[in-house]
C-alpha positions in Angstrom: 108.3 106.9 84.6 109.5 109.1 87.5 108.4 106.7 90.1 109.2 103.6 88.2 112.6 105.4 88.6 112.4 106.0 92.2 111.2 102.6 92.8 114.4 101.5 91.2 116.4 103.4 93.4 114.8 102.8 96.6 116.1 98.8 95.7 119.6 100.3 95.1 119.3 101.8 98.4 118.2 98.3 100.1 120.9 96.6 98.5 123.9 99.1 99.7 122.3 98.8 103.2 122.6 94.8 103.2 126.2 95.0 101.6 127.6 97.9 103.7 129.4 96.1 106.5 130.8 99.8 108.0 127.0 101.3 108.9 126.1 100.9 112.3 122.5 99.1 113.6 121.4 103.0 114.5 122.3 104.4 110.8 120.8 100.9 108.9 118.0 101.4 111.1 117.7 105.2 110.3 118.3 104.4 106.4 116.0 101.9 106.2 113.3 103.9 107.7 113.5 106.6 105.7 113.0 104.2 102.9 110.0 103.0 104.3 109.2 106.5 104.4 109.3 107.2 100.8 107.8 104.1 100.0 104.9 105.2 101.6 104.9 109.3 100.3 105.2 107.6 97.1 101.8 105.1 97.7 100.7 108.6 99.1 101.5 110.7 96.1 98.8 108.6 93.9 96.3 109.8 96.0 96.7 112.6 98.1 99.8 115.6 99.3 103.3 115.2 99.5 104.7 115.4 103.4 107.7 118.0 103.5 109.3 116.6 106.0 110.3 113.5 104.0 112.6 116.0 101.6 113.8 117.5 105.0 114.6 113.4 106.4 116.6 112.7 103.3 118.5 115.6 102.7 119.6 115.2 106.7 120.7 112.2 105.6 122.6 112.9 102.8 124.6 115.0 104.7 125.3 112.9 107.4 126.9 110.2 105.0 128.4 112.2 102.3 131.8 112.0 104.0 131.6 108.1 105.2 129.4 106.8 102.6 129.8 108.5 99.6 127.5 105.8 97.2 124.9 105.8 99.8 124.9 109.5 99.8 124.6 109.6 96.0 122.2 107.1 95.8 120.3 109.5 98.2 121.1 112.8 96.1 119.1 110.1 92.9 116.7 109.6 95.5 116.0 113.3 96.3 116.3 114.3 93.2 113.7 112.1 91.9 111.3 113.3 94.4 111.7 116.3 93.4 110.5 115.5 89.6 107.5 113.6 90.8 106.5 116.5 93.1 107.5 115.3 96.3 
C-alpha cells in the first residue's frame, strides 16, 4: 500500500512540475530528477538497500521551495514522509 501511495504522489509531483509556470529550467530539472531518483530507490527497495542520500536530496529540496512553492514543498513533505514508512 505504502508504495502504491508513493507512486501516487510521485504523479502529483510530475503534474505540479508541468503546471508551475514560476520554476526555473535548473529547479524543473533538479525536481524532476529527484523523482527519477525515487522512482528508482523504490524499484530498488524490492530488491535490495535503501540509498540515504535520496532522504538527504529530498529534504534539500523541501527546503529550498517551502517559501516559493509551498504545494510543491508539501507534496515533497508526502513524498518524504512516505519513504520513510516504506523504509526508505
Amino acid at each position: 500500500m505504502p508504495t502504491t501511495q508513493l507512486q501516487q504522489q510521485l504523479q502529483d509531483l510530475r503534474k505540479q512540475l508541468s503546471e508551475q509556470t514560476q520554476l526555473s529550467t535548473e529547479e524543473r530539472t533538479e525536481l524532476f530528477i529527484l523523482s527519477q531518483e525515487i522512482e528508482l530507490q523504490l524499484a530498488e527497495q524490492m530488491a535490495a538497500a535503501p540509498d540515504a542520500n535520496l532522504v538527504d536530496g529530498v529534504n534539500l529540496a523541501i527546503e529550498r521551495f517551502e517559501s516559493s512553492h509551498p504545494t510543491l514543498a508539501g507534496t515533497l513533505r508526502n513524498i518524504l514522509q512516505t519513504l520513510a514508512n516504506i523504509g526508505i
